[in-house]
N, C-alpha and C positions, 0 to 999 in steps of 0.2 A: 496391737497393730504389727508389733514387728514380730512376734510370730507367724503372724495368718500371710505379713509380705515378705519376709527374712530370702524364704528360696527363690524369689523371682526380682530381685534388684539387680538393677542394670548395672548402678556405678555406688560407690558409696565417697560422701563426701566429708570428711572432716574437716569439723572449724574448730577445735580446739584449742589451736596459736592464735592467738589474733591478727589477723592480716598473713597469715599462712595459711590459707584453706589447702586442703592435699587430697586428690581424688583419685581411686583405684578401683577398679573394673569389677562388681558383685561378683561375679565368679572366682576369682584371687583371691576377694574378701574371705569367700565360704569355704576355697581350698586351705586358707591360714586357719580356721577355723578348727578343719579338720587336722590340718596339720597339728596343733598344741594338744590335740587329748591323744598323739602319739610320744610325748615325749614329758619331762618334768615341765612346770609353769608356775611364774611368778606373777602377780597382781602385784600393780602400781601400788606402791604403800603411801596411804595418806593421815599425813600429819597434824593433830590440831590443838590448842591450845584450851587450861581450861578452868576452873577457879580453885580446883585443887591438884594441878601440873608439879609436874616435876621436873627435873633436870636431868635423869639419866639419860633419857634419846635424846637430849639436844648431844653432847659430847659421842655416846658410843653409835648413834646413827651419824654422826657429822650431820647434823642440823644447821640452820642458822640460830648462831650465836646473840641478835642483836635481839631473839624473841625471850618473850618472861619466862614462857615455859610451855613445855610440850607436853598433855595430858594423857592423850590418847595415841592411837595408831593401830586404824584399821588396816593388816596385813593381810587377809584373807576374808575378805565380807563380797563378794561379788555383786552385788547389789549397789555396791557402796563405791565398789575398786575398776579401775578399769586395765585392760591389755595394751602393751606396747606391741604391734605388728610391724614389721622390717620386712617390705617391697623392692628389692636393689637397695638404691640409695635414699629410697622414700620411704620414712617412718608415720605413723598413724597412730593413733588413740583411740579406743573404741570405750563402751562401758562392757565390765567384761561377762555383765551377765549376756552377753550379745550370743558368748561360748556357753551358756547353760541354755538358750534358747534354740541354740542351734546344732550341739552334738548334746544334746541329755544324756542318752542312752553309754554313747561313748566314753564321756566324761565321767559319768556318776556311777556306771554299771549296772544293766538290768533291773536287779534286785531291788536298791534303791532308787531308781525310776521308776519301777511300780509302785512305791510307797510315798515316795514325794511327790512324783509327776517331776515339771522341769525347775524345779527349786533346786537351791545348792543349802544342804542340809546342816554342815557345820561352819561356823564362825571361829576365825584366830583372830585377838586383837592384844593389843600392848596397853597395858594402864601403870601408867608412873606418876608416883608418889614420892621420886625421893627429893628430900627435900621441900617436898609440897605438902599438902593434908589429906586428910580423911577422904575417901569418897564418900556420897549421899548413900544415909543408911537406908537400905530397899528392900523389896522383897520383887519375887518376880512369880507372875499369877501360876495357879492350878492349870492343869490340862483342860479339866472340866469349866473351869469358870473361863479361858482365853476360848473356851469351844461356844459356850453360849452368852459370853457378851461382845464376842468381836470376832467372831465365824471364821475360828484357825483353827486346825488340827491338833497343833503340834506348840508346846512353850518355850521357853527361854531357860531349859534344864544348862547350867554351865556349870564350873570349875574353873579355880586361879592355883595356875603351877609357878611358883614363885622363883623367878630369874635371879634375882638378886634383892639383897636385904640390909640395912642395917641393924645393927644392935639395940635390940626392944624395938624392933616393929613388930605391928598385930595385924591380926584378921581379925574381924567382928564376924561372927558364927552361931544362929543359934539364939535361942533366950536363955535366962537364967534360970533353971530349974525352979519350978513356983511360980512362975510370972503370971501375975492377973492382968489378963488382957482388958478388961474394964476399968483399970490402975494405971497398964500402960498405953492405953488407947486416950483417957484423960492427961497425961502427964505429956503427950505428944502432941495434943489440942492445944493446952495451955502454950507450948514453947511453943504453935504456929503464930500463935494471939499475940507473941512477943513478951511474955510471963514468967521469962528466965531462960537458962537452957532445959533442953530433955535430958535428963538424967540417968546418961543412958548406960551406967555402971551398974545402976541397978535392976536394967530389964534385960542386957545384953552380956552376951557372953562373949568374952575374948583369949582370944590366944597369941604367941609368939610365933613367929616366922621368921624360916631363913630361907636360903637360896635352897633349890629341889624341892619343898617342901609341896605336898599338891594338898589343897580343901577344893572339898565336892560340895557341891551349892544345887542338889535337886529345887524345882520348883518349891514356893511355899517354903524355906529358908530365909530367916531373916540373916540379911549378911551386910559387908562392907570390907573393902581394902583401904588399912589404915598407912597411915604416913611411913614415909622412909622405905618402902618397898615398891620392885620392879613384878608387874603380876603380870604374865602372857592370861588371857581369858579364853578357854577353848567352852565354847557353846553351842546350841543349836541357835537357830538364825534369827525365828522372830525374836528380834530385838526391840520393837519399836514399842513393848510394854514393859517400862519397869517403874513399878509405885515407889516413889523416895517417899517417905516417912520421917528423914532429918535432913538437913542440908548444915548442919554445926553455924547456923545460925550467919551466914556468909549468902553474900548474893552470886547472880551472875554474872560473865565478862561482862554483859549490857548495863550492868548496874542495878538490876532488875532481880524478887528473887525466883527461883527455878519454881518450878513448879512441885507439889507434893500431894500425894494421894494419898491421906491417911487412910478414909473408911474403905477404899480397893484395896491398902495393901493388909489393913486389919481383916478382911474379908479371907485372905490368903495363907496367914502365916498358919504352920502347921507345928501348932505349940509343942507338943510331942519333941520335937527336934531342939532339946536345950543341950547344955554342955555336955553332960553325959553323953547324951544321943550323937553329937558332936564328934568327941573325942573317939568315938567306939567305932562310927560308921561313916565318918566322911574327913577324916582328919590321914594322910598317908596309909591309905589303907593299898599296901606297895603288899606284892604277890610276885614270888619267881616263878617264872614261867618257861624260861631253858636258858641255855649257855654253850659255848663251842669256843674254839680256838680263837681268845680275842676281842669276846664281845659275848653282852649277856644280856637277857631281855626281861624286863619285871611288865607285871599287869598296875596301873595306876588307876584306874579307874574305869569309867565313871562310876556312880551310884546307881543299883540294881534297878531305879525307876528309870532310866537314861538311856537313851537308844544309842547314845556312843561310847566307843570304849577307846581309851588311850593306854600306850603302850609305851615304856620307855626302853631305847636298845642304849648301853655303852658300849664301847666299842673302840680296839686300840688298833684294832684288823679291819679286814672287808668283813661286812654283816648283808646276808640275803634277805629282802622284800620280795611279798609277791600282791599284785594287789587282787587278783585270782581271776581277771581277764573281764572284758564285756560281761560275758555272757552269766557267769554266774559270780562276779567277785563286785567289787567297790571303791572306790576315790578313799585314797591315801590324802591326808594333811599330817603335814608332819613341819616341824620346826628344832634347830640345831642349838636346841637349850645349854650345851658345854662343847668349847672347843673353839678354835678361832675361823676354821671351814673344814668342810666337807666335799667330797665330790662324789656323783651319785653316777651310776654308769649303767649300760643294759649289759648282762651277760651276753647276748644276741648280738652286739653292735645296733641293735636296733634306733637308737636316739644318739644322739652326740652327748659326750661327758657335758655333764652341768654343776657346776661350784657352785656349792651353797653357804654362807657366811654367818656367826654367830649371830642367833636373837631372827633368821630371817625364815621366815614361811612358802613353805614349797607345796603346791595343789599335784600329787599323781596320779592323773587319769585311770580310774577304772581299765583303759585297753593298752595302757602298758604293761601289763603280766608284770613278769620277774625286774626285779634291779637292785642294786647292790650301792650301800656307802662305804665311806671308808675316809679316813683323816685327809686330809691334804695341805700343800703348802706350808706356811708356817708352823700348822696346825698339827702335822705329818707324825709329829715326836708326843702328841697329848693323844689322851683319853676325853673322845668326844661323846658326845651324847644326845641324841633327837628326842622326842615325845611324837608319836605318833597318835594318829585321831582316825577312825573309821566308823562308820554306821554299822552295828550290828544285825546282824542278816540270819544270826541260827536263833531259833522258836522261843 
C-alpha cells in the first residue's frame, strides 16, 4: 500500500511518542526522502536482549545499565530500523524502509535495483557474546531450497568480522571432516528429546578468534558464534530463515524453548565445507588490493558464491570512496571497525561533514558519487579502520 500511495500523501502523521503525535506536509516528507540518498545516513539502531547476550554494548554503546544484557543490534536492517527526519524544530520517525520504497533507484543504484527491485540488499547487525554464550548452532538454507520452499530469490549468504575477543573464543564453522550426517542427525534428535547434550565436539568444527579476524559463512555452512566475542554480521537480508539445530540446551527470555529445525537444517548443510574446507576458503581469506599515502585497502571477502564483497580500508590520512553514482555504481555500507571516529566529507562540498563513531554503521547512497574518510577528533592521532560492504555488479 505504501508504494502504490507513498507519492500522493497529503500529510504524514507520526504517533510514535505516545501522546506526541507530530504531522508534516507529504510533500516535505518525500523532499527528506530525497534529501538522505544525497548525503551519508544512519538508521535508528535497535537494541535487544537475549538468552545468550552479552555485555559489550551495554558499556561501549552507553546502554542502560540496569538491563541483563544486550544480544543483538540491528544497525542497518531497514526493514527492521527506522529514520530520524529533523522539520525546523520538529523531529519524526519513520520506518526506514519508507527510503527504499521511495528513492530505490537513488539509494541502491541502478545496477542493483534491477536485481533486487526495491529491496535493500545487505544487512549490518551486532551480535555480542561477551560474557554471555554460544549463539544457536544453525545453518541457513540453499539458494535453491529458500527458492522453492518459501518463493525468494536470494538467501541469508553472511559473514562475522570479529570487533573484539577475548582469549579462547571460537567460531563454530564447518563439520568435522567425516561427519556422518545419519550419526549427526540422530545425536541431534536424541539432545531435542532431552537425552543429554549434542555432542557437538565431535560433529563440529571450531576455531579461535580474535578482534579483525573475518569467517565467511556462504549458505549451507554449519556455523555459530561462540561466547566471549563481539561479531558485526554483514549479510544479505532475508533473515527471517535460519534452522537452529542446538540451542546448548537453554530456553528462551519467555522461558519457553526457541524453536529448532533439525530435518530443514539437515536438508541444507553442505558437508563438503568441514575444517579443512574452513580453514582454506572462508577463514581471513584477506587480499591487498592497493595502498597510497596513509591508508591501504585489503579484499575481505565474501565467499565466491556471495553477491557481496567487503572491503577493509586503514587509514591514518584521508582515504577516497566512490560509490560510482546512480546510474551505473551501488550503496556503500560500511562500518568504522578501529578507531575512536571518523569523519566522512564530499570532495564536491556536496553533503555536510558527517562523524562517524566506533562500532557505528553508515548506509551511502548509490548518488553520492566520491567521498573521503579520514580520523577525526580524539581519533585524529589513530590508525582507523572501516569494513566496507557493496553488492557486486561485474559478471
Amino acid at each position: 500500500m505504501k508504494r502504490a500511495t507513498m507519492a500522493r500523501w497529503d500529510y504524514l502523521l507520526d504517533t510514535t511518542a505516545p501522546g506526541d503525535p507530530r504531522l508534516v506536509e507529504g510533500e516535505a516528507f518525500r523532499g527528506a526522502l530525497s534529501h538522505c540518498t544525497a548525503r551519508p545516513i544512519r538508521t535508528v539502531p535497535f537494541f535487544d536482549p537475549g538468552p545468550w547476550g552479552g555485555q559489550w554494548m551495554k558499556h561501549v554503546c552507553n546502554l542502560d545499565q540496569t538491563q541483563a544484557n544486550f544480544a543483538w543490534c540491528f544497525d542497518c536492517v531497514p526493514e527492521e530500523n527506522s529514520l530520524r527526519l529533523r522539520f525546523g524544530a520538529v523531529e519524526i520517525e519513520v520506518p526506514a524502509i519508507d527510503l527504499v520504497f521511495a528513492e530505490p533507484k537513488a539509494l541502491l543504484g541502478e545496477p542493483v535495483h534491477d536485481r533486487f527491485g526495491s529491496e535493500f540488499p545487505i544487512r549490518f547487525d551486532l551480535l555480542d557474546t561477551m560474557a554471555g554464550g554460544n549463539l544457536s548452532l544453525q545453518v541457513h538454507p540453499l539458494t535453491s531450497y529458500i527458492r522453492e520452499q518459501f518463493g525468494l530469490n536470494y538467501t541469508q549468504d553472511e559473514s562475522y568480522y570479529v570487533l573484539d575477543a577475548k582469549p579462547g573464543a571460537l567460531v563454530y564453522l564447518g563439520c568435522k571432516a567425516g561427519t556422518d550426517p545419519a550419526e549427526m542427525e540422530a545425536a541431534l534428535t536424541a539432545a531435542q528429546r532431552g537425552e543429554g547434550r549434542f555432542r557437538d565436539e565431535e560433529f563440529v568444527a571450531r576455531f579461535p578468534a580474535k578482534a579483525h579476524d573475518h569467517f565467511l559463512i556462504p549458505a549451507g555452512t554449519l556455523h555459530c558464534s561462540g561466547a566471549d566475542s563481539m561479531v558485526l554480521e554483514i549479510s544479505a537480508t532475508p533473515f527471517i530463515f535460519t534452522f537452529k539445530l542446538w540451542d546448548w540446551e537453554r530456553l528462551g527470555l519467555d522461558g519457553r524453548p526457541r524453536p529448532i529445525n533439525i530435518e530443514r537444517g539437515m536438508a541444507n548443510i553442505c558437508w563438503d565445507r568441514d575444517q579443512h574446507y574452513a580453514a582454506q576458503h572462508l577463514i581471513n581469506c584477506v587480499t591487498p588490493v592497493g595502498k597510497g599515502s596513509g591508508w591501504r585497502e585489503e579484499r575481505t571477502g565474501l565467499h565466491e558464491s556471495e553477491f557481496i564483497e567487503t572491503r577493509r580500508h586503514w587509514f591514518t590520512d584521508g582515504v577516497t570512496h566512490d560509490t560510482g553514482g546512480q546510474r551505473n555504481g551501488g550503496v556503500h555500507v560500511l562500518n568504522l571497525v578501529a578507531g575512536d571516529e571518523a569523519i566522512i566529507e564530499s570532495p564536491e562540498g556536496a553533503f555536510d561533514p558527517f562523524i562517524v563513531h566506533y562500532a557505528e554503521t553508515l548506509i551511502i547512497p548509490a548518488a553520492v558519487g566520491p567521498y573521503t574518510l579520514r580520523p577525526h577528533g580524539h581519533g585524529e592521532a589513530q590508525e582507523c579502520a572501516t569494513i566496507k560492504a557493496y553488492v557486486r555488479t561485474d559478471p
